[in-house]
Every structure is written in structure tokens, then in C-alpha cells.
KOLROGU-932485 format. One line per 5 residues: number of its first residue (from 0); their letters; for each residue x negated, y negated, z of N, C-alpha, C. Coordinates in steps of 0.1 Angstrom, whole numbers, plus 5000, padded with zeros to 4 digits. Atoms other than C-alpha are relative to their C-alpha. Last residue first. Example, Ala and Ser with C-alpha at 12.3 -4.5 7.8 and 13.67 -1.06 7.14 Angstrom:
BEGIN
1 = SA = 5009/5011/5000/4863/5011/5071/5008/4989/5008  4991/5012/5000/4877/5045/5078/4991/4988/5000
***
This chain:
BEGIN
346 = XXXXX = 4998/5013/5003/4693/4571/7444/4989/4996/5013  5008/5006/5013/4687/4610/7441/5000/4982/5001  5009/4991/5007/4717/4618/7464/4989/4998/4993  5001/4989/5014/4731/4590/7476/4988/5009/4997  5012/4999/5005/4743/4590/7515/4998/5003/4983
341 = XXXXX = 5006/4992/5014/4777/4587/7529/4984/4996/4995  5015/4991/4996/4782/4577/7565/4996/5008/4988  5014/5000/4990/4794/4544/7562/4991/5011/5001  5010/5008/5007/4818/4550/7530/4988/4997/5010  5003/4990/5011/4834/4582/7549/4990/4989/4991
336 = XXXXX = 5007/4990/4992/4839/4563/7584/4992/5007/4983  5010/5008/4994/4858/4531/7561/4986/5008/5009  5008/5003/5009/4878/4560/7543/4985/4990/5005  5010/4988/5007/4883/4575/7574/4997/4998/4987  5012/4994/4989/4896/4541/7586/4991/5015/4995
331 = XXXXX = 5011/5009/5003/4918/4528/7554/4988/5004/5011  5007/4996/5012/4934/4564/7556/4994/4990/4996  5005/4988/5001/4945/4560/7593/4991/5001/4985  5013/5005/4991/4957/4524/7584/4993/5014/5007  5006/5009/5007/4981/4540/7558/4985/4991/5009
326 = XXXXX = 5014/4990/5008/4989/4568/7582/4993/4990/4988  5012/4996/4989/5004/4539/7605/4995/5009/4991  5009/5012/5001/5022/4522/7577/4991/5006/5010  5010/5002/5010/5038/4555/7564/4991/4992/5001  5010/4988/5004/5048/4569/7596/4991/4994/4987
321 = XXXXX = 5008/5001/4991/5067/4536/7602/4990/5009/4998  5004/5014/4996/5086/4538/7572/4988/4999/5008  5013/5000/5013/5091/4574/7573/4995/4989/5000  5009/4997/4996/5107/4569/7610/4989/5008/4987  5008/5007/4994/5129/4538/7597/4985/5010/5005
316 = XXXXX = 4996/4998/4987/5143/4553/7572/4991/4998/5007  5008/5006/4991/5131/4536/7539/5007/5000/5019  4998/5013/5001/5163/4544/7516/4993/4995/5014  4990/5008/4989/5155/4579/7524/5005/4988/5001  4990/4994/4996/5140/4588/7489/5012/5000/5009
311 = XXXXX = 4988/4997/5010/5119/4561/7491/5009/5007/4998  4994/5016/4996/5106/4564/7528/5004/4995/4990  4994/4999/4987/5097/4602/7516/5007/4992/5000  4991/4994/5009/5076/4595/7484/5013/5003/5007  4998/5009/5007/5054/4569/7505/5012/5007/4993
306 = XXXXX = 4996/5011/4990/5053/4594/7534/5004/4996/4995  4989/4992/5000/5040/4623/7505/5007/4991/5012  4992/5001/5011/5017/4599/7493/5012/5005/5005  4993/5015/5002/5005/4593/7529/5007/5001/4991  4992/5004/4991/5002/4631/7537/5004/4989/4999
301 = XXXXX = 4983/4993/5004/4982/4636/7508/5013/4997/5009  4994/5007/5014/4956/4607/7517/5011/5010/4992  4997/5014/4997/4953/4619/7551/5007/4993/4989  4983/4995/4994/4948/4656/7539/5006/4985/5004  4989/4994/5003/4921/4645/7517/5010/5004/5001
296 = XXXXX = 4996/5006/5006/4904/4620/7535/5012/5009/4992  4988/5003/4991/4904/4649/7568/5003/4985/4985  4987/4992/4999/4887/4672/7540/5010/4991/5010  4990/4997/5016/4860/4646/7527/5012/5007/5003  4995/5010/5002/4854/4637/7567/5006/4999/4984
291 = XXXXX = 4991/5009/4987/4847/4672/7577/5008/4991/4997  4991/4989/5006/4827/4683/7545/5013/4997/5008  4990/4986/4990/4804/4660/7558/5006/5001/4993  4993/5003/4991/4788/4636/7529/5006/5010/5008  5002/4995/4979/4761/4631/7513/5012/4997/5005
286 = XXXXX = 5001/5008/4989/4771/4617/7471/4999/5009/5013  4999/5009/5011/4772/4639/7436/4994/4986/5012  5003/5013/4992/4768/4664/7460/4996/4993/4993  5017/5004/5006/4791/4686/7444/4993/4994/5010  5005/4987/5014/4826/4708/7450/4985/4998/4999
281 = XXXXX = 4997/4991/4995/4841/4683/7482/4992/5011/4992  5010/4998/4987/4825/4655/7465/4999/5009/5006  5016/5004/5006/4846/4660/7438/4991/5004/5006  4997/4984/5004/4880/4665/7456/4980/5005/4993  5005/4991/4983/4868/4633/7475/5003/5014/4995
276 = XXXXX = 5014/5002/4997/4867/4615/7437/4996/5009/5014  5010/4993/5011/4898/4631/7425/4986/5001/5003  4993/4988/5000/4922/4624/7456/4989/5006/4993  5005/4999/4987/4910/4586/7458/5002/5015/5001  5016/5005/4999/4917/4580/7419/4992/5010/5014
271 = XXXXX = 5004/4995/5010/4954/4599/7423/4980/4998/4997  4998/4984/4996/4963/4587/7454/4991/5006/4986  5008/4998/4990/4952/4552/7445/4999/5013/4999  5011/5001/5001/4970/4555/7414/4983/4999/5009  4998/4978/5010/5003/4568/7427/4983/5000/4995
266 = XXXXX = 4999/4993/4987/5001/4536/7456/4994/5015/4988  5022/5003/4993/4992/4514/7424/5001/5008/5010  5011/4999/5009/5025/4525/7407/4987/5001/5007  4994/4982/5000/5053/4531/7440/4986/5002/4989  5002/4991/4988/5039/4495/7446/4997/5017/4996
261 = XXXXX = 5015/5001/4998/5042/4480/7415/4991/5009/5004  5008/4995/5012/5076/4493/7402/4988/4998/5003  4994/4984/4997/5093/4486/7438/4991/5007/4989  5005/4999/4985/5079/4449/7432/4999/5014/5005  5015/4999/5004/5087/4447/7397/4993/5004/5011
256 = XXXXX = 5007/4986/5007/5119/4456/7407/4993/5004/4995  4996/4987/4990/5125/4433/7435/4997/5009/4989  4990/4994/5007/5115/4403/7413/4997/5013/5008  4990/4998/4997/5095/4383/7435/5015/5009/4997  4998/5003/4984/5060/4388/7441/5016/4996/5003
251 = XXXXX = 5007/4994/4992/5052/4402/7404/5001/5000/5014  4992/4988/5004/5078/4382/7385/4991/5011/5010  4994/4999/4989/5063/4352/7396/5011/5014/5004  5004/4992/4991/5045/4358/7367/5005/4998/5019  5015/4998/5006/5069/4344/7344/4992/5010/5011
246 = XXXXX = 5005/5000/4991/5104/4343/7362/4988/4998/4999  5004/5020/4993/5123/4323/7335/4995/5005/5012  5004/5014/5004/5115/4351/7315/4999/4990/5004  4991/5012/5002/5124/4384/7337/4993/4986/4993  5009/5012/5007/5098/4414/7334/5017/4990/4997
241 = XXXXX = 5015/4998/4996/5111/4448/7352/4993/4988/5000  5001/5010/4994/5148/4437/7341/4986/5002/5007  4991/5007/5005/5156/4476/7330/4997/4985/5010  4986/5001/5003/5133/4502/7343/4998/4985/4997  5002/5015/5003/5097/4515/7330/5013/4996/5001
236 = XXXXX = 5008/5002/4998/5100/4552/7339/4996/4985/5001  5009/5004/5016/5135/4554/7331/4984/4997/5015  5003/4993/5013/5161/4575/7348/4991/4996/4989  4988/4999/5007/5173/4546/7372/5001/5007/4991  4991/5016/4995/5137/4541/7382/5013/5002/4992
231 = XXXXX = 4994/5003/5006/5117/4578/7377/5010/4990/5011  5005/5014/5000/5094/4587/7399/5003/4994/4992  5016/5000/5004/5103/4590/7425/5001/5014/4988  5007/4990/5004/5140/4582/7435/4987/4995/4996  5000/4988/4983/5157/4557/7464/4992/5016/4985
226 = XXXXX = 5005/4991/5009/5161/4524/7433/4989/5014/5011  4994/4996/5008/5166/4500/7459/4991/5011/4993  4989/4998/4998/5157/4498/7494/5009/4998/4989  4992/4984/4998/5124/4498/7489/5014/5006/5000  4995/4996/5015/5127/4460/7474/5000/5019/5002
221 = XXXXX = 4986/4989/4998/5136/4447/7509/5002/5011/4994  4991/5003/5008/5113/4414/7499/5013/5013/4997  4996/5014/5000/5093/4413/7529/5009/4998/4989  4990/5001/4991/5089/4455/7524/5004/4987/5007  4991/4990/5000/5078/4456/7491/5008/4999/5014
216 = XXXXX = 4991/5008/5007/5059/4424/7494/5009/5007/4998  4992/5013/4988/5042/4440/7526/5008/4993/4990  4993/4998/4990/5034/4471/7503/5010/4989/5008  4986/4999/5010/5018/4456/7477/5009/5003/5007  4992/5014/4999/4994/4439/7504/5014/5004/4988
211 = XXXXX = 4995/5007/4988/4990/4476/7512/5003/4989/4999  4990/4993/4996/4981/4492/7481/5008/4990/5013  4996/5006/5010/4955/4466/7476/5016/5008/4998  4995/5013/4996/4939/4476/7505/5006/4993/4995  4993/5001/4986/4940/4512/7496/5006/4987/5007
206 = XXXXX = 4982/4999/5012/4927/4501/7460/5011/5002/5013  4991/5007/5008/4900/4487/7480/5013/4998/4993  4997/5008/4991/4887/4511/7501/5013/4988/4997  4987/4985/4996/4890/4538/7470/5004/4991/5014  4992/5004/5012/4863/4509/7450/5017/5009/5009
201 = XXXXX = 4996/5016/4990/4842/4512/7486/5011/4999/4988  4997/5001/4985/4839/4550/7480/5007/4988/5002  4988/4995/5004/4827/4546/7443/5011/5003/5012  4990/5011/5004/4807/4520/7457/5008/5005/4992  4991/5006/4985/4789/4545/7473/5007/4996/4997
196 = XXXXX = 4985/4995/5007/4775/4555/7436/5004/4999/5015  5003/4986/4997/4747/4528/7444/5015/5005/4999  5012/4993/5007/4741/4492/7430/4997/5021/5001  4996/4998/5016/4775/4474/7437/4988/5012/4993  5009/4997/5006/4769/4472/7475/5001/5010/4983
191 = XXXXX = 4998/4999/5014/4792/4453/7494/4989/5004/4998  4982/4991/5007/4797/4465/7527/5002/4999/4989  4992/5011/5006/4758/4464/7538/5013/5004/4996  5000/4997/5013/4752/4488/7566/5006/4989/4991  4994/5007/5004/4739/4482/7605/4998/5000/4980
186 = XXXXX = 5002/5002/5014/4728/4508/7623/5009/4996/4991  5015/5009/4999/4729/4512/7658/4993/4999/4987  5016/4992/5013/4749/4546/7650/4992/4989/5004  5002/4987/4997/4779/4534/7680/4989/5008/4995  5009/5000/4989/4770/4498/7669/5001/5016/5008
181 = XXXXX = 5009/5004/5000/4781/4503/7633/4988/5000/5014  5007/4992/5013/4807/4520/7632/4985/5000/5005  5002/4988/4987/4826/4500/7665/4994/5008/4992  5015/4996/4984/4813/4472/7643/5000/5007/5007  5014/5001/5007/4833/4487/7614/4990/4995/5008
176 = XXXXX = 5001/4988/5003/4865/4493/7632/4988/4999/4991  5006/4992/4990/4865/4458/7644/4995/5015/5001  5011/5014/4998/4863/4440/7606/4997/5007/5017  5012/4997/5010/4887/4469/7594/4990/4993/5005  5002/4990/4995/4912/4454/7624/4989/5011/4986
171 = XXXXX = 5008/5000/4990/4904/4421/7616/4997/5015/5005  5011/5006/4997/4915/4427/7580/4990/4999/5012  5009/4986/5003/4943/4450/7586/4987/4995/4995  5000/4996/4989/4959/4419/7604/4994/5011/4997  5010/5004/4989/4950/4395/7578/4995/5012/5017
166 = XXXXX = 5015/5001/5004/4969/4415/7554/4989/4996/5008  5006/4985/4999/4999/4418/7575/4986/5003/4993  5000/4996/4986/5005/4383/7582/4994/5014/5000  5016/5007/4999/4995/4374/7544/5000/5003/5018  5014/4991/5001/5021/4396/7537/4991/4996/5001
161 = XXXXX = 5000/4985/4995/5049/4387/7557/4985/5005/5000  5007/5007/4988/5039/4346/7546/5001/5016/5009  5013/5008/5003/5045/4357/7512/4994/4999/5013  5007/4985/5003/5076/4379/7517/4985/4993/4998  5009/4999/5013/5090/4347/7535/4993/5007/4997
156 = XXXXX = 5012/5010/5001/5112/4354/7566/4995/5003/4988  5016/4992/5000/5149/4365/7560/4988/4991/4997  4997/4995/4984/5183/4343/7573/4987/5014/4995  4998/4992/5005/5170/4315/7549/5005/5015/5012  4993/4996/5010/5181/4286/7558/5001/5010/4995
151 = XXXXX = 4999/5010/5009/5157/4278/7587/5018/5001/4994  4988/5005/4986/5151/4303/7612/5008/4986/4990  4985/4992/4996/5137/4330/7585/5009/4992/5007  4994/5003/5023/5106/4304/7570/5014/5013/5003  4987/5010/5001/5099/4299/7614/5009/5001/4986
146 = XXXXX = 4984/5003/4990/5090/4335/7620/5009/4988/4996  4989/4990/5013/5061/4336/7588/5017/4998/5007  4998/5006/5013/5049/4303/7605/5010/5010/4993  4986/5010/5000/5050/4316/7639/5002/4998/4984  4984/4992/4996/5031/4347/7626/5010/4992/5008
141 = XXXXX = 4997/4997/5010/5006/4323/7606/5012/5007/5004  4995/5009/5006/4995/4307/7636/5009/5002/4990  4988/5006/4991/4990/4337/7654/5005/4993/4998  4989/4993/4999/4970/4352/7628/5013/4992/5003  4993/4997/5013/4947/4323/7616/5018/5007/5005
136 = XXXXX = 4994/5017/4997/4937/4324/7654/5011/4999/4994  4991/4997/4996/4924/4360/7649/5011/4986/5005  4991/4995/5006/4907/4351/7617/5014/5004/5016  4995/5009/5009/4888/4325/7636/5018/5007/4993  4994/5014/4993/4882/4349/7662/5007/4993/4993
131 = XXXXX = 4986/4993/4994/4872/4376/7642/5012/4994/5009  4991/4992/5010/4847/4359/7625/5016/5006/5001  4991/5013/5004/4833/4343/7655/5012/5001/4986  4989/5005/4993/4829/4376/7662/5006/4990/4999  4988/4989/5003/4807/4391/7636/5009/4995/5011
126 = XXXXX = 4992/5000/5017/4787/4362/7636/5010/5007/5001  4993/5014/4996/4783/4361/7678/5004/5000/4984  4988/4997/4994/4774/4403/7678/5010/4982/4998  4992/4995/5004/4748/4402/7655/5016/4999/5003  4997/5006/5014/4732/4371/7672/5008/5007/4990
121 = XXXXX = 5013/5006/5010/4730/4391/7699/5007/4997/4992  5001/4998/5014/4749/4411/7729/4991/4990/4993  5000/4995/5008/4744/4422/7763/5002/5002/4984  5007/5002/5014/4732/4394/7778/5001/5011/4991  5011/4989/4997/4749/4397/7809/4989/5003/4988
116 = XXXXX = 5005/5008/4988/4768/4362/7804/4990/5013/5003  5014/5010/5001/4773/4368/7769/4993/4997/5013  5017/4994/5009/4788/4405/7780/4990/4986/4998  5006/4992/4992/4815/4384/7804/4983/5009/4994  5005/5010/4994/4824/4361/7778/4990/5008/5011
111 = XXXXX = 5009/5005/5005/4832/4390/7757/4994/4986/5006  5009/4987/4997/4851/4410/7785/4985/4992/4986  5008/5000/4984/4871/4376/7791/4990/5010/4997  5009/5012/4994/4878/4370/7751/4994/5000/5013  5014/5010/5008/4888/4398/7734/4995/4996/5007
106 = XXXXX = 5010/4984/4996/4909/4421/7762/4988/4991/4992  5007/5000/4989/4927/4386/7764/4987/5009/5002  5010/5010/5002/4933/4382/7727/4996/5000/5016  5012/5002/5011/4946/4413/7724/4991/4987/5003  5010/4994/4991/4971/4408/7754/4986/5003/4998
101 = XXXXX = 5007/5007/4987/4984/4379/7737/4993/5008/5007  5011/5006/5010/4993/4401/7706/4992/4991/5010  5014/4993/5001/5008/4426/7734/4988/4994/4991  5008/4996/4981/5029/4402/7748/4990/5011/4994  5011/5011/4994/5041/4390/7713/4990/5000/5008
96 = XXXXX = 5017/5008/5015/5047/4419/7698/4997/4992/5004  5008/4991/4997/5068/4428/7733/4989/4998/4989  5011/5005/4990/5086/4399/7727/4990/5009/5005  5006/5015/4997/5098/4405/7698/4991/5001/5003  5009/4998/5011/5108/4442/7703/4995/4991/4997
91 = XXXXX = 5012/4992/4992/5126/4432/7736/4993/5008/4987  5002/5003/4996/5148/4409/7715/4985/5005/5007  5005/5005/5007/5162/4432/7689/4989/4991/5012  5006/4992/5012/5176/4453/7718/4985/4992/4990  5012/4993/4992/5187/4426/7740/4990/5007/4994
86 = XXXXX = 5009/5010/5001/5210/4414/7709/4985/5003/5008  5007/4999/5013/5225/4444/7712/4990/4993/4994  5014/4985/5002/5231/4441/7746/4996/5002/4985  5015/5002/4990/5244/4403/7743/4994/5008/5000  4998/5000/4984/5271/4415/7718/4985/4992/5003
81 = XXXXX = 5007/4986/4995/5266/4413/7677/5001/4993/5014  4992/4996/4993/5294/4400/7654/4992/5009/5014  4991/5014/4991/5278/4371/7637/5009/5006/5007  4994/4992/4992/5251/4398/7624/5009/4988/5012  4999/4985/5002/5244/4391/7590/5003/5006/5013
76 = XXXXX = 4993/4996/5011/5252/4355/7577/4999/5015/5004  4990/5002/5008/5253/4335/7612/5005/5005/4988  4991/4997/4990/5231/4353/7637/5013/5000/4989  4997/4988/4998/5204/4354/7608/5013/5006/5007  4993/4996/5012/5206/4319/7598/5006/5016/5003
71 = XXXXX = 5011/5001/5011/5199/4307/7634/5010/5007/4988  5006/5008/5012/5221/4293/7658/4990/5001/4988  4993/5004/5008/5230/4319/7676/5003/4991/4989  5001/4992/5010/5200/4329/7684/5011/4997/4993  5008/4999/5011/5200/4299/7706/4994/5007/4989
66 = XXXXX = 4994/5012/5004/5228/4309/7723/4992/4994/4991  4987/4994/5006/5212/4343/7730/5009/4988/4994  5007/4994/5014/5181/4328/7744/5012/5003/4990  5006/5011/5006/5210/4308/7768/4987/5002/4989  4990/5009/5008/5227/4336/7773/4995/4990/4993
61 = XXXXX = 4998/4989/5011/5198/4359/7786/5012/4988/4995  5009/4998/5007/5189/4331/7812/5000/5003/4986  4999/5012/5009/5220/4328/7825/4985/4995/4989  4992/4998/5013/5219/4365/7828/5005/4985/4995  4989/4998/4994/5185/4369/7850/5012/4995/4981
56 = XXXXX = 5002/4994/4984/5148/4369/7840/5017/5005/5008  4991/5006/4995/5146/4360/7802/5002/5013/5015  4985/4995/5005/5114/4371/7793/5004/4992/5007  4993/4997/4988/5078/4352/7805/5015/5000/4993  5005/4986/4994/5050/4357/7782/5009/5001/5010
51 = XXXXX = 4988/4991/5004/5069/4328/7761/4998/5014/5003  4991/4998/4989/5052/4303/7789/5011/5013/4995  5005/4994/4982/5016/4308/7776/5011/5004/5009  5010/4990/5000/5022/4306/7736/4994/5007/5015  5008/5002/4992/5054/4293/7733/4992/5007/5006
46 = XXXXX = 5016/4992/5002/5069/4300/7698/4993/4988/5013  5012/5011/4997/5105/4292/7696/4990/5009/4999  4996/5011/5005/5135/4309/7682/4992/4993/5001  5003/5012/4995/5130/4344/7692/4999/4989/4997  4994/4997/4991/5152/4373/7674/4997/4990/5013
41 = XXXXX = 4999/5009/4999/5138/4369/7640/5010/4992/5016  5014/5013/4996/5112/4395/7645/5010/4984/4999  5003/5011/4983/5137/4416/7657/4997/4994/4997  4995/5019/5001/5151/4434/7622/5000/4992/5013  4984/5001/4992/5147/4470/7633/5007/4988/4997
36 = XXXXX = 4992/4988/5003/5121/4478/7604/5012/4996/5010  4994/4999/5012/5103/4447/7613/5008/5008/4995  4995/5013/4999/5095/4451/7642/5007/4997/4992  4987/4996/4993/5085/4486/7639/5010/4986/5003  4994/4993/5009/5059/4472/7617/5014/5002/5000
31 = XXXXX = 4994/5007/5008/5049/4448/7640/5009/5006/4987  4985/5007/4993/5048/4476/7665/5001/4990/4992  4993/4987/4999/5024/4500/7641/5010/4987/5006  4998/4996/5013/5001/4469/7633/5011/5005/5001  4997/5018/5003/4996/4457/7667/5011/5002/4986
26 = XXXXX = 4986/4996/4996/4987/4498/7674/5014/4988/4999  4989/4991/5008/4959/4492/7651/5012/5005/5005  4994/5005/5013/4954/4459/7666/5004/5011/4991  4990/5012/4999/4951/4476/7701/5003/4993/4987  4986/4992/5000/4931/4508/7687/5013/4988/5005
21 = XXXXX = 4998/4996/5017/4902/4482/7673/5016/5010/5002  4994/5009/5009/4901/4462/7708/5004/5005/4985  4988/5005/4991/4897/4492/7731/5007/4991/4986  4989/4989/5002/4872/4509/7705/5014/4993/5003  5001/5003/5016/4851/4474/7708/5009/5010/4992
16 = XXXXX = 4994/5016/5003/4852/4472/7744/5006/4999/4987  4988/4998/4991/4842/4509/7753/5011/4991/4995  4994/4989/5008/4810/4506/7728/5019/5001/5004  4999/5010/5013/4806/4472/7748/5005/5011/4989  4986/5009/4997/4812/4491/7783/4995/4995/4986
11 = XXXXX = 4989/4996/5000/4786/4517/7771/5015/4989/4999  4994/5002/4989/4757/4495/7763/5014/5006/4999  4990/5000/4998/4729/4502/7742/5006/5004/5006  4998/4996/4989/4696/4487/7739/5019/5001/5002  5002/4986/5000/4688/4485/7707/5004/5006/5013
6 = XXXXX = 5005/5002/4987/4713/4455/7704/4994/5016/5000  4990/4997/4985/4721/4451/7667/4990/5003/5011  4991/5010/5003/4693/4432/7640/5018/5002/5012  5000/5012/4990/4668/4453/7652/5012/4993/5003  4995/4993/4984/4680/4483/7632/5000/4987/5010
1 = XX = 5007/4991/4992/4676/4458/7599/5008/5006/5015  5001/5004/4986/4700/4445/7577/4992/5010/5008
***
């Protein structure tokens, strides 16, 4: 893709725009997270998209959400003894995910209507958005959907529909953190490119993002919250019930201890792969790159292992937890910085 192909003429407020919107879904991320960790998300009953920007205002108000909590699975098998403040609690974490996922789509849409009307963007700019659009639609739809598979029968939402919420959401957000890349340099890079040792870079993108949908099945299905050492599982490296028969491969997304076994595995492999190759770099110029951005992958990607090793240990207390999913999107970004601005050597 050619220089042309973004706006040569460049515009602060759209650089401005484009940051704004990438730290809002990465902070989207961080509170759904947190959401999760307190157990809120099953805490609103409905899903109204214009009028559920407006809390409960007074205390007949608050009862009557609260009455309707009552009736879910959740009220009834795990907390059938919890007050109105308490309830409040879980509540105002909700809705605050909500109110800021709606805020997201406002900061999107008026300041992007607003640029087509000043002409500051281009054909670049409408692909890569409609893009993000679509997918950000996807979202919203999908995070009632994950909400309603808890109000049902089951008094927890579907580790499937968890992680396809969380995957999509480190999707858009990689998807804006790569045009704010791109248009800040005014040079636009292909993302697949199998033909140059870059793509030892993009393979360390990958396993990171592959790390992470292991992740949301780990924490949609609870499974941190057994087996609290690393890296040994009940004293065995390969534990007991890992592979169930009448589960076949379903054994992978449901069996809690294949789940815990995955994770803790491909997380150690990442580290391990992504650790070796930037240590590398760091020594040769096998590949161009600051010295800067090899050393903050390095400490980033130590720090997460050591988070991941952490929030096991602690039976996933809530502020390793959180620390781990926010440095985990930290280390998909300076990876994403580190594959943009590498250069090959000789190639």
C-alpha cells in the first residue's frame, strides 16, 4: 500500500480521535474484566440500549432492579442472601460497562461524521472503519447475548460467548491501535506478510492472541481457581482427568483442567518463544529495531508471566487478575509498535 493511500495532509484532531478511541477500548477491556472478577455482569436483567443509560434514580426504583435480580439464577443459587447495598455494588459495575461501551460508540461516530464532512479522511480511512463498526456492533450484540446465557438456568454466562466477547474486543482495539500506527508515520504496512523474517514478530502477535482467547475460557469457566501452583498440577506435570472420553474434543473448552493445563502451557510458550526472539534481536540485527522497544517487550513480557504465575498462586485475586489482562493488552501493543517499525536486514 502506497503513502498516498492515507491522508498526506495531516490532521491533528484525527491523530487525537484515533488515540482517544484506542485507550477507551483498552480501558473497555480493563473494566469488563473488572466486571467480571466482582461477578456484576449478571447484575442487569434487560438490555436497553438508549434508556439503560439511565440508573435507578430513587429507592423505588432500586427495588424494583433488585426484584428483578431476584429472579435470576444467580440471586437464587449463590447470593440469595445479599442486601440492596450490596447488590448496588455489583450493579454500578454493569452499568458503568455499559455507559462507557455507549460512550465508545459516541466518541466513534459524531467526530467521524464530523471529519467526512471536512474532508479529512479517504477511502483509507472508510475501509478501516466500516470494519470497526461492523465488528463494533458484533460486540454489543454479543455482550447481551453472553449476559442473557447466565439469566436463564444457568447462574454463570457461557465461557464461549465470554470469549468471543473478549476476543472481538482485543480485535477492534489492535484494529485502532494500528491505524493510530499507521497514520501518525503516514505509512501504511501490510499485516500479513509471510515472505520476510518480520513474521517472526507477527508469529509472537499471534501466540499472544492465542494466549488470550485461552485465557477467557480460563476465566468463563472458573478453571484458575483450581489447581493454585505452577508448574506442577497436583504434583504431576500432566494431571489426572486432563483428557475425558465422553468429552472428546470438547475437552479443550470445557474440562476445567484441560483448560488450566492449556492456558498456564501456551502462556509458558509464548513467554518463552517471544522472550528468545527479542533477547536475540537485542544481541544481533538479525531484524531493525530500537533497542527501546526490544527492552520495553522484554520487561512487559516478563512482568506478564510473572502476573500469570501470581493470579494462580493467589486463587486469581482480583488485583493480579486484573493486572494480568491489562499487561496482556500492553504486550499485544508493543508487540504491534515492534512488528510496524522493524526493518529486514539484507531482505
Amino acid at each position: 500500500m502506497q503513502l498516498s493511500d492515507l491522508n498526506l495532509n495531516y490532521h491533528k484532531p484525527v491523530m487525537v480521535w484515533l488515540l482517544l478511541l484506542s485507550t477507551m477500548v483498552f480501558l473497555i477491556i480493563i473494566i469488563g474484566g473488572l466486571t467480571r472478577l466482582t461477578d456484576s455482569g449478571l447484575s442487569m436483567v434487560d438490555w436497553r440500549p438508549l434508556l439503560g443509560t439511565i440508573p435507578p434514580l430513587n429507592k423505588s426504583q432500586w427495588i424494583e432492579v433488585f426484584n428483578a435480580y431476584k429472579k435470576t439464577p444467580e440471586f437464587l443459587y449463590v447470593n440469595k442472601n445479599m442486601s440492596l447495598e450490596e447488590f448496588k455494588y455489583i450493579f454500578w459495575w454493569e452499568w458503568f460497562h455499559r455507559f462507557f461501551a455507549r460512550l465508545i460508540g459516541i466518541v466513534f461516530l459524531f467526530p467521524f461524521i464530523y471529519f467526512y464532512f471536512k474532508k479529512y479522511l479517504n477511502i483509507f480511512f472508510y475501509k478501516r472503519f466500516a470494519i470497526i463498526f461492523i465488528l463494533g456492533l458484533i460486540q454489543a450484540i454479543v455482550g447481551w447475548w453472553m449476559v442473557k446465557s447466565g439469566l436463564q438456568n444457568d447462574p454463570y454466562v457461557s465461557p464461549y460467548r465470554l470469549t468471543f466477547h473478549l476476543s472481538n474486543a482485543v480485535i477492534i482495539y489492535a484494529l485502532l491501535f494500528w491505524t493510530s500506527i499507521e497514520y501518525f508515520h503516514l505509512r501504511s504496512n501490510n499485516f500479513i506478510d509471510f515472505k520476510s523474517k518480520k513474521f517472526l514478530i507477527l508469529l509472537s502477535i499471534l501466540l499472544v492472541f492465542i494466549t488470550i482467547i485461552s485465557g477467557g475460557f480460563m476465566a468463563g469457566s472458573h478453571a484458575g481457581q483450581s489447581f493454585n501452583t505452577y508448574p506442577l498440577m497436583n504434583g504431576k506435570f500432566i494431571p489426572d482427568d486432563i483428557y475425558l472420553a465422553e468429552m472428546g474434543i470438547l475437552n479443550l473448552f470445557e474440562n476445567t483442567v484441560t483448560i488450566n493445563f492449556n492456558h498456564r502451557w501456551i502462556a509458558t510458550l509464548t513467554f518463552i518463544y517471544t522472550f528468545s526472539l527479542f533477547l536475540y534481536l537485542f544481541i544481533s540485527k538479525f531484524i531493525e529495531l530500537q533497542k527501546t522497544i526490544t527492552v520495553l517487550v522484554l520487561l512487559i513480557l516478563s512482568f506478564q508471566f510473572f502476573l500469570g504465575v501470581m493470579a494462580l498462586l493467589s486463587n486469581v485475586a482480583i488485583q493480579y487478575a486484573s493486572l494480568h489482562q491489562t499487561n496482556s493488552i500492553l504486550l499485544l501493543s508493543i508487540l504491534l509498535l515492534a512488528y510496524f517499525k522493524s526493518t529486514n536486514r539484507g531482505v
